[in-house]
Each structure stands twice: as C-alpha cells, then as structure tokens.
PyMOL Python script that loads the backbone (N, CA, C, O; Angstrom):
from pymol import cmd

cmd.read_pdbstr("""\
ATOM      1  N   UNK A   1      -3.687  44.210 -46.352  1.00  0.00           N
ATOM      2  CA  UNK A   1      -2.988  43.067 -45.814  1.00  0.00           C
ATOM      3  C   UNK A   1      -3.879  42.417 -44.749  1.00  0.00           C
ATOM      4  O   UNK A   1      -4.166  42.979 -43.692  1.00  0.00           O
ATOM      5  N   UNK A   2      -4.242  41.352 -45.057  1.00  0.00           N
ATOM      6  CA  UNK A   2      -5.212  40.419 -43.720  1.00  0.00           C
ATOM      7  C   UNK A   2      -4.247  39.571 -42.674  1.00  0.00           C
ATOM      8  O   UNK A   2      -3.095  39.212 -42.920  1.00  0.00           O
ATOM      9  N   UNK A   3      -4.781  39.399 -41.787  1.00  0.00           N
ATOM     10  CA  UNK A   3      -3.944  38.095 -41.185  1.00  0.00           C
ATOM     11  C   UNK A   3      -4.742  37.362 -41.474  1.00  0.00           C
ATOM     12  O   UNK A   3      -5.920  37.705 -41.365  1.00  0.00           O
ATOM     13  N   UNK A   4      -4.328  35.797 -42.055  1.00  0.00           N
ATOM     14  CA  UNK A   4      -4.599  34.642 -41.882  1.00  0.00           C
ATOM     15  C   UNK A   4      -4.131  33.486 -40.678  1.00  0.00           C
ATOM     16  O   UNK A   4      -2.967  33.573 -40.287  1.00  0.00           O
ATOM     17  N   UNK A   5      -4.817  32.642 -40.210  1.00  0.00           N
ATOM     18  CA  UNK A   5      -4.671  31.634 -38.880  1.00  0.00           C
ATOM     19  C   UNK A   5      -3.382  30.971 -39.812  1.00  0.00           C
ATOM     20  O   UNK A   5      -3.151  30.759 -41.002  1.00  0.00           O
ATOM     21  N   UNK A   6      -2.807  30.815 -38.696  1.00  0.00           N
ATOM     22  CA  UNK A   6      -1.683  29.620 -39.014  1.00  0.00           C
ATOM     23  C   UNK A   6      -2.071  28.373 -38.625  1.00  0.00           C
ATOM     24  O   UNK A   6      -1.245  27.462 -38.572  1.00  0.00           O
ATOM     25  N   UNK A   7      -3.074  28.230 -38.382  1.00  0.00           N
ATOM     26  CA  UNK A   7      -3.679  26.686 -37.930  1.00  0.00           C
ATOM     27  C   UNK A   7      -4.251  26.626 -38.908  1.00  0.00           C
ATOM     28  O   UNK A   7      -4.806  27.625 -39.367  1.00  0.00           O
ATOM     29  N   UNK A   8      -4.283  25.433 -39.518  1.00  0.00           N
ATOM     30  CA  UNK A   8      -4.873  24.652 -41.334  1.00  0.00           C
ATOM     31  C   UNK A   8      -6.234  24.628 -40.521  1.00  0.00           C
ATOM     32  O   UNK A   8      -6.339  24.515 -39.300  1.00  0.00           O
ATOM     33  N   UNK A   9      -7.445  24.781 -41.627  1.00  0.00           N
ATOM     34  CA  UNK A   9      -9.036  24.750 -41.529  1.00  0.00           C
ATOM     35  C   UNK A   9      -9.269  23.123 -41.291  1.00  0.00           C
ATOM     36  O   UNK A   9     -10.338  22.910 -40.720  1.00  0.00           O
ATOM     37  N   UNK A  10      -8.363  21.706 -41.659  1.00  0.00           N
ATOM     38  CA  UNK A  10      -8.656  20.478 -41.640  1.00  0.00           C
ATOM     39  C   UNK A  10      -8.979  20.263 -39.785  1.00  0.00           C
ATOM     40  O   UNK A  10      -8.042  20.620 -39.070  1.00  0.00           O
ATOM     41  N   UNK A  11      -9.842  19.883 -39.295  1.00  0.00           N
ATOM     42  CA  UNK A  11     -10.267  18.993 -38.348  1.00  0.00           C
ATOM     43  C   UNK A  11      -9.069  18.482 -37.394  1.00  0.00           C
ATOM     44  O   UNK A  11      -8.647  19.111 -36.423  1.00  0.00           O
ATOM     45  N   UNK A  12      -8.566  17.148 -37.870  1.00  0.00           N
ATOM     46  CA  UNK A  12      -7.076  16.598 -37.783  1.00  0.00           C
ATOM     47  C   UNK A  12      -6.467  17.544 -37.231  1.00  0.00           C
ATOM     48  O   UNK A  12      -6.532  17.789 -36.026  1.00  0.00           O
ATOM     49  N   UNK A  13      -5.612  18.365 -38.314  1.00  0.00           N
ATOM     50  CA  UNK A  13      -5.178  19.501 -38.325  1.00  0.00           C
ATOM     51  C   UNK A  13      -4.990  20.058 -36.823  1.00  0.00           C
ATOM     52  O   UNK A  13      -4.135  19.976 -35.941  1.00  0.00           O
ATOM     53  N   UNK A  14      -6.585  20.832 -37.054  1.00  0.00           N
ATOM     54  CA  UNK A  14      -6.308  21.729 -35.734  1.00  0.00           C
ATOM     55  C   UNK A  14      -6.208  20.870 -34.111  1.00  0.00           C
ATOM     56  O   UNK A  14      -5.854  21.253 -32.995  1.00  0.00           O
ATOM     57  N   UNK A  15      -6.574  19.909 -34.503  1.00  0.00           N
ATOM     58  CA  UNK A  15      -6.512  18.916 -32.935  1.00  0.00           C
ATOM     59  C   UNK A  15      -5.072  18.509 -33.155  1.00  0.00           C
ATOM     60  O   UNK A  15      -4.409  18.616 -32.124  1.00  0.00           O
ATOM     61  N   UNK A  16      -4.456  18.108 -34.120  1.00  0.00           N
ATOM     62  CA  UNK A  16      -2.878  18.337 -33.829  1.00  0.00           C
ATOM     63  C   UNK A  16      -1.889  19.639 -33.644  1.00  0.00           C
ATOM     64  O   UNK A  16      -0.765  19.485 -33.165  1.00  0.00           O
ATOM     65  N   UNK A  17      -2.350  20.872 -34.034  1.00  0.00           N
ATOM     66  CA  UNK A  17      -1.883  21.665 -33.634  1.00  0.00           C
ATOM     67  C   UNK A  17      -2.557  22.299 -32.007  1.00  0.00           C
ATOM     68  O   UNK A  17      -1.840  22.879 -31.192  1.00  0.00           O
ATOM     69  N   UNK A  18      -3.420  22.144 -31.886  1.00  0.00           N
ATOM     70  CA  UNK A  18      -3.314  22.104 -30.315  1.00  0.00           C
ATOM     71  C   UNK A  18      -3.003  21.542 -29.177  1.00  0.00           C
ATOM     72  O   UNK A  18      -2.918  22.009 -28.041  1.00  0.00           O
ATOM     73  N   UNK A  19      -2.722  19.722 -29.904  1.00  0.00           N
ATOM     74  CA  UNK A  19      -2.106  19.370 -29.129  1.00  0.00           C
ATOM     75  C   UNK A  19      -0.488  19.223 -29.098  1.00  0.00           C
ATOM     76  O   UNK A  19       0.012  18.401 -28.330  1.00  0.00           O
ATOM     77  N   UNK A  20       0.127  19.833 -29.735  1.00  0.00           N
ATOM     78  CA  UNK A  20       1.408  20.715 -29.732  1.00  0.00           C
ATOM     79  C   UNK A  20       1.286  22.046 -28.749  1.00  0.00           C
ATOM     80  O   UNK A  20       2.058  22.024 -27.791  1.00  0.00           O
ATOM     81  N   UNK A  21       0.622  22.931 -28.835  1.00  0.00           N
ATOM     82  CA  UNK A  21       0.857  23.547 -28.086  1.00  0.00           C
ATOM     83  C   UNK A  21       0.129  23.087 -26.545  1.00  0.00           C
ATOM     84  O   UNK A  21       0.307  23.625 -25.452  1.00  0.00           O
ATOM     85  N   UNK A  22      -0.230  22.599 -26.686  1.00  0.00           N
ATOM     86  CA  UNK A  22      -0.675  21.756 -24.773  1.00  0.00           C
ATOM     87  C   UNK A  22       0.947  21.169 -24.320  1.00  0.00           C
ATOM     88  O   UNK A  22       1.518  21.339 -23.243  1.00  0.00           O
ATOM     89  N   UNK A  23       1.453  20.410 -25.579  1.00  0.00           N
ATOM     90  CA  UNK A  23       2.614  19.788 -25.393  1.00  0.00           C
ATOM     91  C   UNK A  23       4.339  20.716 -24.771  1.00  0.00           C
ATOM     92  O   UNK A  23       5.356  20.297 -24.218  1.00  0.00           O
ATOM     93  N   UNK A  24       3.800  22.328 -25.332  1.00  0.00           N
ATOM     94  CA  UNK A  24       4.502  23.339 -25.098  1.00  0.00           C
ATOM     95  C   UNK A  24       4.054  23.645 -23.891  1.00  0.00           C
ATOM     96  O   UNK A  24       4.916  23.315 -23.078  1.00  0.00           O
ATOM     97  N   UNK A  25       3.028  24.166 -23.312  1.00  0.00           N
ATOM     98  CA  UNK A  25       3.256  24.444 -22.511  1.00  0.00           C
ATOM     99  C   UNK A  25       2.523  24.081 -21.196  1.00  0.00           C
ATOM    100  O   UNK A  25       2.011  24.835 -20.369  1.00  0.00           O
ATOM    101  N   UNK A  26       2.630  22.337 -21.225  1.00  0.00           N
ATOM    102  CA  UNK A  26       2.974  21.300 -20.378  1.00  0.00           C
ATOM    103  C   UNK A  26       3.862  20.548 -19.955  1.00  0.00           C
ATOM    104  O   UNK A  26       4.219  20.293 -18.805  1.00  0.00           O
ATOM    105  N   UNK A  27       4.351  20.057 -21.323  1.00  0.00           N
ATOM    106  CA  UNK A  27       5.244  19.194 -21.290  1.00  0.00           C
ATOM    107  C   UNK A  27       6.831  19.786 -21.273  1.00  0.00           C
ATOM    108  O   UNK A  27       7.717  19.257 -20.603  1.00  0.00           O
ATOM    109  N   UNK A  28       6.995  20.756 -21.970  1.00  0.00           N
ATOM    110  CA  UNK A  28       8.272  21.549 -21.623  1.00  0.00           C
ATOM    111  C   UNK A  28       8.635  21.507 -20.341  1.00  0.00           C
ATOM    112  O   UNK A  28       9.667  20.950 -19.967  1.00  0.00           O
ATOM    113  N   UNK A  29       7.654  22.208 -19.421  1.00  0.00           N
ATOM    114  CA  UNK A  29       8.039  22.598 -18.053  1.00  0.00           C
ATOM    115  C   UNK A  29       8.344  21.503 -17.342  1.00  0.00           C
ATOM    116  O   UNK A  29       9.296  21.486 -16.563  1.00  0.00           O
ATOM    117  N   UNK A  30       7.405  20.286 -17.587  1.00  0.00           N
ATOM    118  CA  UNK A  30       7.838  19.130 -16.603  1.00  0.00           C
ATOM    119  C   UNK A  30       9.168  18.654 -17.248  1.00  0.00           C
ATOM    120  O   UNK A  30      10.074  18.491 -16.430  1.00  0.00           O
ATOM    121  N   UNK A  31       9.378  18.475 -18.146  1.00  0.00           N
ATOM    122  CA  UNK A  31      10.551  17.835 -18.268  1.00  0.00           C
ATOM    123  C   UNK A  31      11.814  18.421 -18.473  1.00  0.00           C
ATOM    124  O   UNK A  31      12.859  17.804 -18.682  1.00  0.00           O
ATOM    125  N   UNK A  32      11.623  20.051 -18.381  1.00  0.00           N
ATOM    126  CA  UNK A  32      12.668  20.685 -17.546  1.00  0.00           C
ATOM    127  C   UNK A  32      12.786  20.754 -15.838  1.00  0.00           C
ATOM    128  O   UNK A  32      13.847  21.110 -15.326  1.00  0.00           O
ATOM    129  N   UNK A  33      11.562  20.369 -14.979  1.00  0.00           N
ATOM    130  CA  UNK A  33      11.723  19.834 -13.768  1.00  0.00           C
ATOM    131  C   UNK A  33      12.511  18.442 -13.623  1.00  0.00           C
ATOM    132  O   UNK A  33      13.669  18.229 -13.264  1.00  0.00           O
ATOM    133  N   UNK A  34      11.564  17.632 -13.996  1.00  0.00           N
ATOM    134  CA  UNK A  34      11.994  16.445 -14.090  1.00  0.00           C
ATOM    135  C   UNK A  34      13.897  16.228 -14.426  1.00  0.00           C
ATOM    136  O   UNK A  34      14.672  15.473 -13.839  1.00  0.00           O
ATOM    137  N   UNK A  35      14.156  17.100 -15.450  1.00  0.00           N
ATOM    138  CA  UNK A  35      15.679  16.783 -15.779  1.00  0.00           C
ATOM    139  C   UNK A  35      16.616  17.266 -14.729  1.00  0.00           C
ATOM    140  O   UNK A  35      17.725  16.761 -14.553  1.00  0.00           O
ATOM    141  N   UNK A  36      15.988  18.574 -13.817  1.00  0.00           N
ATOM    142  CA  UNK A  36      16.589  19.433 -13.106  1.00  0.00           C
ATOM    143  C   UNK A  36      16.183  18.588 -11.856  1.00  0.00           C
ATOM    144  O   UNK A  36      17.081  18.829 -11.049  1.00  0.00           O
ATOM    145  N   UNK A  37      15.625  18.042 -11.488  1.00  0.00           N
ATOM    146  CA  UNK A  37      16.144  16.841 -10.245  1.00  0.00           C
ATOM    147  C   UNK A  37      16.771  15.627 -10.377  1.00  0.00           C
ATOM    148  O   UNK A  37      17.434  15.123  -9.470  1.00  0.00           O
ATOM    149  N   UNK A  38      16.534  14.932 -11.881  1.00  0.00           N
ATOM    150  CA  UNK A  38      17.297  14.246 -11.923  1.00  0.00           C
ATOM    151  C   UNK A  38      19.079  14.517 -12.208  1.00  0.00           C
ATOM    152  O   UNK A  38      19.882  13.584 -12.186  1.00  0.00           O
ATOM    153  N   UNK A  39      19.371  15.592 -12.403  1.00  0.00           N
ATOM    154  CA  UNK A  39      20.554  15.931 -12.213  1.00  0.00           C
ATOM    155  C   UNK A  39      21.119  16.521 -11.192  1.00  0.00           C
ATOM    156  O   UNK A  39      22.300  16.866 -11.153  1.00  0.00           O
ATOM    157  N   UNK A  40      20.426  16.643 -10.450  1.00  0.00           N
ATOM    158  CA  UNK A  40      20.546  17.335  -8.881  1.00  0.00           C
ATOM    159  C   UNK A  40      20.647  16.286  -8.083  1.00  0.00           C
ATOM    160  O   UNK A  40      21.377  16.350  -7.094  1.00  0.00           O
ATOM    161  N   UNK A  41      19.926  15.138  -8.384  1.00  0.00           N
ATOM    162  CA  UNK A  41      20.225  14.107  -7.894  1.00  0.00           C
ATOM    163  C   UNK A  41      21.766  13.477  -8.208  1.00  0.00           C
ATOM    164  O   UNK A  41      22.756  13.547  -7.479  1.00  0.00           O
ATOM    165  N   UNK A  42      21.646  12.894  -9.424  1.00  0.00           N
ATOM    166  CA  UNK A  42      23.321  12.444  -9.875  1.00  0.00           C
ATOM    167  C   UNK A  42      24.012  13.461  -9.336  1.00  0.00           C
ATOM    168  O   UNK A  42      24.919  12.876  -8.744  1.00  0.00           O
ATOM    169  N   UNK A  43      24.180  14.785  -9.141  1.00  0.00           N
ATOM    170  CA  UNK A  43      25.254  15.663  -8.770  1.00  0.00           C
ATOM    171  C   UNK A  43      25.529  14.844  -7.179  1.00  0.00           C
ATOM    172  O   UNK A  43      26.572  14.212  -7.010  1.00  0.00           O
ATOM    173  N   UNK A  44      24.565  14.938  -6.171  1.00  0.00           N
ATOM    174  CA  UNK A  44      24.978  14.442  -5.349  1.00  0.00           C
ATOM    175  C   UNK A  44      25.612  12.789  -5.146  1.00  0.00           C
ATOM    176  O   UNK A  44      26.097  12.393  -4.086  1.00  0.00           O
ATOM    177  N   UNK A  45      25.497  12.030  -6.281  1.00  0.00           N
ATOM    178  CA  UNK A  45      25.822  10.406  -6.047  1.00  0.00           C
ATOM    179  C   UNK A  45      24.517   9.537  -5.704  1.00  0.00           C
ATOM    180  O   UNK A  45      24.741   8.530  -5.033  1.00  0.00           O
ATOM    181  N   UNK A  46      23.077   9.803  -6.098  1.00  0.00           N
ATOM    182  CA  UNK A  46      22.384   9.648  -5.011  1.00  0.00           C
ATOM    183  C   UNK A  46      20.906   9.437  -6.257  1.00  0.00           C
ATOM    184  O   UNK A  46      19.985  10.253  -6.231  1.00  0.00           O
ATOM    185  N   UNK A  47      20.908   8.702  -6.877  1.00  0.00           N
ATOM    186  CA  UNK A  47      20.144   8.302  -8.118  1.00  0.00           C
ATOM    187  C   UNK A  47      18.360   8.400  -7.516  1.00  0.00           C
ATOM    188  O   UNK A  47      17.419   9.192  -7.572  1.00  0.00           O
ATOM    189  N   UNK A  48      18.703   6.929  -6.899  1.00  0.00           N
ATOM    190  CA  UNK A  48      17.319   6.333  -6.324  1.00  0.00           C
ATOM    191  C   UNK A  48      17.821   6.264  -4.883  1.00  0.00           C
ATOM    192  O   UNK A  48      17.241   5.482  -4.130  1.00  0.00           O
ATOM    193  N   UNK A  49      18.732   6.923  -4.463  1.00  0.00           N
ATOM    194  CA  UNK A  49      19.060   7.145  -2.507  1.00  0.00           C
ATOM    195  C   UNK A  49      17.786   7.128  -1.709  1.00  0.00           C
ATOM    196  O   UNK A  49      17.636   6.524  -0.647  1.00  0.00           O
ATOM    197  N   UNK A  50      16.797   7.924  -2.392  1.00  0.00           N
ATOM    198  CA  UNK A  50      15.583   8.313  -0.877  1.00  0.00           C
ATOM    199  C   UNK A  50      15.367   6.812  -1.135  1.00  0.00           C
ATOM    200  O   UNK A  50      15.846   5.926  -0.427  1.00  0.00           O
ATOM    201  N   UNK A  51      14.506   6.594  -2.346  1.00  0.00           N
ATOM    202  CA  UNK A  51      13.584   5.508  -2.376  1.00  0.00           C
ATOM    203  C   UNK A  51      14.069   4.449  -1.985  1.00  0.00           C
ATOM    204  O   UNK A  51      13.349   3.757  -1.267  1.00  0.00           O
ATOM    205  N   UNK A  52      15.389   3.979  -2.305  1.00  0.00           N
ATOM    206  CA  UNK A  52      16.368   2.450  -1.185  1.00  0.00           C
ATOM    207  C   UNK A  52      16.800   2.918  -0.546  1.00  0.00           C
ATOM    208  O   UNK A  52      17.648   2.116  -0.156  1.00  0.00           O
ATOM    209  N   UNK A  53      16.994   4.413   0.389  1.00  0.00           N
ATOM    210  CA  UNK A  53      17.053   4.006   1.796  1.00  0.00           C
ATOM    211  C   UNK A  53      15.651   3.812   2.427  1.00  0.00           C
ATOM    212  O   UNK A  53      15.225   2.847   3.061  1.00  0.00           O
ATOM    213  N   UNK A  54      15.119   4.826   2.136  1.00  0.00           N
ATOM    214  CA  UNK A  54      13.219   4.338   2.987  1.00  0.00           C
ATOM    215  C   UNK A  54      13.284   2.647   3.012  1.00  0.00           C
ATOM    216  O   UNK A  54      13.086   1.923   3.987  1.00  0.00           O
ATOM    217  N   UNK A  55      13.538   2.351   1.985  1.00  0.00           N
ATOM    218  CA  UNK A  55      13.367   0.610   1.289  1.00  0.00           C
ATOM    219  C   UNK A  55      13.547  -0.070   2.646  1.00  0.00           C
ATOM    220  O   UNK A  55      12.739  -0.626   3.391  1.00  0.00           O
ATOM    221  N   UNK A  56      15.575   0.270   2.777  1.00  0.00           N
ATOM    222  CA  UNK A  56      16.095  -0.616   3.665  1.00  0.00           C
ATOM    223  C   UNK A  56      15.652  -0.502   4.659  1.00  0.00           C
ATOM    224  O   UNK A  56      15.332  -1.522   5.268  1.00  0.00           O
ATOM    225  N   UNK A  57      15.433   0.881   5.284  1.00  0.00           N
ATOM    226  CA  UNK A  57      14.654   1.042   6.903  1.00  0.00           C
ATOM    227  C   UNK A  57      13.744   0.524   6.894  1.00  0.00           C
ATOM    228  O   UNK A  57      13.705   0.355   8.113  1.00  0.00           O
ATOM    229  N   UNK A  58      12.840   0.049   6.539  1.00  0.00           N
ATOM    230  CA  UNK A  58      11.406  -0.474   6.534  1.00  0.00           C
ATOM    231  C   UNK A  58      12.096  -1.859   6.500  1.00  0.00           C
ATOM    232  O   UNK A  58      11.818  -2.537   7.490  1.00  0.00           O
ATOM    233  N   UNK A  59      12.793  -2.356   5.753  1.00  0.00           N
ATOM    234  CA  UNK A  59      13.058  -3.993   5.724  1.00  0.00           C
ATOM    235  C   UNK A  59      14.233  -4.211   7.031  1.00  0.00           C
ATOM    236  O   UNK A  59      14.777  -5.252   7.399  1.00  0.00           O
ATOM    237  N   UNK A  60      14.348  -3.109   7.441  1.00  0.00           N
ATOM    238  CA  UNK A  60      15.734  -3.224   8.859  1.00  0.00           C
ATOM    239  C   UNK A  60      14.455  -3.697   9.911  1.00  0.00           C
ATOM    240  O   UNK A  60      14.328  -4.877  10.239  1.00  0.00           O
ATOM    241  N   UNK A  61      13.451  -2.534  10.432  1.00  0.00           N
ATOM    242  CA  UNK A  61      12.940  -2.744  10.952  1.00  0.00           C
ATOM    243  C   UNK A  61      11.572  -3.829  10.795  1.00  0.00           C
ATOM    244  O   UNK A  61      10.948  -4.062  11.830  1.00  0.00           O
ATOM    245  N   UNK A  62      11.309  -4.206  10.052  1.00  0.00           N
ATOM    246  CA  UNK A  62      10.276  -5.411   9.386  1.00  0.00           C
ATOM    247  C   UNK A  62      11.435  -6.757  10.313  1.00  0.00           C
ATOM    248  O   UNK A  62      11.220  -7.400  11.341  1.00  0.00           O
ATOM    249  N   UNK A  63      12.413  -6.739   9.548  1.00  0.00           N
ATOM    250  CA  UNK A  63      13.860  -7.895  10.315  1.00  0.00           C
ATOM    251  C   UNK A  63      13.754  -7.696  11.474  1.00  0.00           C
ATOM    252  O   UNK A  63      13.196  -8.682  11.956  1.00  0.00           O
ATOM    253  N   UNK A  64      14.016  -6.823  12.385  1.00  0.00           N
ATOM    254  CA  UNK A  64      13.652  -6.729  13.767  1.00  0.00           C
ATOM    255  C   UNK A  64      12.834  -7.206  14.356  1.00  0.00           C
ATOM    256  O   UNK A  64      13.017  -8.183  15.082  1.00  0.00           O
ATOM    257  N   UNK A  65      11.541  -6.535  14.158  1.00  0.00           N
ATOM    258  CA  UNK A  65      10.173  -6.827  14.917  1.00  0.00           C
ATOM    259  C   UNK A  65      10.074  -8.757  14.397  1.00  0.00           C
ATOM    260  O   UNK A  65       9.308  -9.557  14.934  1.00  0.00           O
ATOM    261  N   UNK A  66      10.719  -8.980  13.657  1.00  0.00           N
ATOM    262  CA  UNK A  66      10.283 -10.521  13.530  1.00  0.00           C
ATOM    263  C   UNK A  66      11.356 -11.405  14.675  1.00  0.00           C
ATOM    264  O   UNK A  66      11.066 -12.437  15.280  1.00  0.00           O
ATOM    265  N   UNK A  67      12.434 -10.764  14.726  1.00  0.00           N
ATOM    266  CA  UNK A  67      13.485 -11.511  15.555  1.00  0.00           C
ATOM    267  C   UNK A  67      12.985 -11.408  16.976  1.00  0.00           C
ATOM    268  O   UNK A  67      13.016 -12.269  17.856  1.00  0.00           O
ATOM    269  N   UNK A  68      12.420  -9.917  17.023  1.00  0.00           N
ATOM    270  CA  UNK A  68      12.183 -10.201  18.579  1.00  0.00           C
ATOM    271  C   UNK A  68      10.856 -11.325  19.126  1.00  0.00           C
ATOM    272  O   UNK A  68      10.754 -12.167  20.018  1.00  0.00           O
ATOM    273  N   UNK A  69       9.799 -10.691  17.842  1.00  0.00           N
ATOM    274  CA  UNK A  69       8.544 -11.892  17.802  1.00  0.00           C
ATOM    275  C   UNK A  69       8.934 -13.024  17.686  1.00  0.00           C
ATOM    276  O   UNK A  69       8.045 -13.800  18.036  1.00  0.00           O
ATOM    277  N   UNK A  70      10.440 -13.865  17.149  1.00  0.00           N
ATOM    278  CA  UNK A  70      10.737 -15.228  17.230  1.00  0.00           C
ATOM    279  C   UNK A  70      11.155 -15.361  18.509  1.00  0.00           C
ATOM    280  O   UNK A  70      11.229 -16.486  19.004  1.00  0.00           O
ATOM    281  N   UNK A  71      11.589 -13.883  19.444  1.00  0.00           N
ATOM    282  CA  UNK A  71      12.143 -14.967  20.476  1.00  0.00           C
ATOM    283  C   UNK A  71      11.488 -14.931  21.568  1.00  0.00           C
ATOM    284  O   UNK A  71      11.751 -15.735  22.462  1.00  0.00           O
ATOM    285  N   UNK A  72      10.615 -14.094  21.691  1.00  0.00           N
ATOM    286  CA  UNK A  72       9.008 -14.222  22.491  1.00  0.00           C
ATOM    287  C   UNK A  72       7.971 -15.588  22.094  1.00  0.00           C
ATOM    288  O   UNK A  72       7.476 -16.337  22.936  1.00  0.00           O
ATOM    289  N   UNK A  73       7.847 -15.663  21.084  1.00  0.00           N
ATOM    290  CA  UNK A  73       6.711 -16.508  20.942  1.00  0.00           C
ATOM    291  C   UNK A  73       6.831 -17.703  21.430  1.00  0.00           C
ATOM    292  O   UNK A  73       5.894 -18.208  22.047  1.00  0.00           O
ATOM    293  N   UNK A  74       8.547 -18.658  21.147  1.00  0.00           N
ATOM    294  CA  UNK A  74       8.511 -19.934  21.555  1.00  0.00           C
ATOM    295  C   UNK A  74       8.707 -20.208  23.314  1.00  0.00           C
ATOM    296  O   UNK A  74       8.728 -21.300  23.881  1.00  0.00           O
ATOM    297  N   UNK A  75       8.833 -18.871  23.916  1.00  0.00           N
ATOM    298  CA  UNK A  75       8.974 -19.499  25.521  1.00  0.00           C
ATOM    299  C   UNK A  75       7.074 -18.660  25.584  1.00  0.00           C
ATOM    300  O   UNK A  75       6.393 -19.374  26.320  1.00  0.00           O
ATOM    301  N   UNK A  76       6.499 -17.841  25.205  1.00  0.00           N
ATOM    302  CA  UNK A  76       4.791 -17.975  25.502  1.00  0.00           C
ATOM    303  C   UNK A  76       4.163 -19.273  25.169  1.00  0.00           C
ATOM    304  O   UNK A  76       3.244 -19.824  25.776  1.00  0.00           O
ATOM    305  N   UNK A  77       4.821 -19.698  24.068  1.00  0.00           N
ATOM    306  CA  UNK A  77       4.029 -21.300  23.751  1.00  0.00           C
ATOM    307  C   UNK A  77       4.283 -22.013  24.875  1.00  0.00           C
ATOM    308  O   UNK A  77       3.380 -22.447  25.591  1.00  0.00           O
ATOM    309  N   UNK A  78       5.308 -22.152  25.064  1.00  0.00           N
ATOM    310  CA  UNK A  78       5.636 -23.498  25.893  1.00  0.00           C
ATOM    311  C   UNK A  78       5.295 -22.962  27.374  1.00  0.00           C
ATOM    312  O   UNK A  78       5.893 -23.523  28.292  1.00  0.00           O
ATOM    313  N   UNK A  79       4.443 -21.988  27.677  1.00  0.00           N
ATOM    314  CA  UNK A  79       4.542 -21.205  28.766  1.00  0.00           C
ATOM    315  C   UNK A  79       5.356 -20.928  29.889  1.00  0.00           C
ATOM    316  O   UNK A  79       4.915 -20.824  31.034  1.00  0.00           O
ATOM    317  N   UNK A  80       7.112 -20.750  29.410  1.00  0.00           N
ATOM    318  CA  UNK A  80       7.701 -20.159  30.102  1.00  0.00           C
ATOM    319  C   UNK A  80       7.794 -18.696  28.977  1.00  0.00           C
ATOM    320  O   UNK A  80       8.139 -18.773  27.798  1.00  0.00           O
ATOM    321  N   UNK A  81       7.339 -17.238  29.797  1.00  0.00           N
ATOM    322  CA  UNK A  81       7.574 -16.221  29.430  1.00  0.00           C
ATOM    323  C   UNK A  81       8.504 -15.364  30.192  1.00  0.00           C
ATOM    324  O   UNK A  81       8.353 -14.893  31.319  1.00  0.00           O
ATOM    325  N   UNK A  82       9.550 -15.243  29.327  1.00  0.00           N
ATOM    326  CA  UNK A  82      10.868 -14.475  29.583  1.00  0.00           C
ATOM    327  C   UNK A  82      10.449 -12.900  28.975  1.00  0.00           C
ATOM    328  O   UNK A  82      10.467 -12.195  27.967  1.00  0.00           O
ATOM    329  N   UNK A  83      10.089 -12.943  30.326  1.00  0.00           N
ATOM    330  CA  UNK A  83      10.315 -11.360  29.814  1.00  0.00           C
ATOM    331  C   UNK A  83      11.459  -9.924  30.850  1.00  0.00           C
ATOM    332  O   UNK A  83      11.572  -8.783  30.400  1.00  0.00           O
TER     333      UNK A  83
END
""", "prot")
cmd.dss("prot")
cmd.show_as("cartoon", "prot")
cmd.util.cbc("prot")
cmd.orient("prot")
C-alpha cells in the first residue's frame, strides 16, 4: 500500500491548493476575529461608537478653537484686545 499526495501533479493545481490552505489557516482565524468583535460590538448597541465618537470630539473641539479664534481676532485687528 503506498501513499499518494492528494495535491494533483498540474502546476495550477498545486498553487490552488495551497492557496486554500493559506486561506485555512489565515483567513479562518481573521474572520473568526473579525466576526467576534463585530458582534461584541452590536451586543453592546455600539456599531461604529469609537470611530463617531473620536469623530465628534475632534469636530466639538475643531468648533471651539474656531469660536474662540473668531472672537479674538476681530478686536486684535481693530486693535482693541480683550483679553
């Protein structure tokens, strides 16, 4: 009784069967990560939460620093500075 390869002798072939198994045991794992935060996420209510809240804080404070720079700049122009 011999063993024979279970991978076909064609070229093709064996570059598609290896890239099946790269696909096993790469791609399995990430996209059992990947599924296991994205459902960890939905469990909490909270999809894309980090990424639009970071969002809004950055555009809260971006809104700020401009309001206060609007209300500095026009009494330095006219050179009364209220400070």
């Amino acid at each position: 009784m011999s063993f024979q390869s279970y991978i076909p002798e064609t070229y093709i072939l064996q570059w598609l069967a290896s890239l099946s198994i790269w696909f096993l045991l790469i791609g399995i794992p990430l996209l059992t990560i990947s599924t296991f935060c994205y459902c960890l996420a939905r469990s909490t209510g909270n999809v894309a939460g980090v990424i639009v809240d970071t969002t809004a804080k950055r555009v809260r404070s971006y809104q700020q620093q401009q309001r206060k720079r609007d209300k500095v700049e026009p009494a330095v122009e006219e050179g009364r500075a209220y400070v």
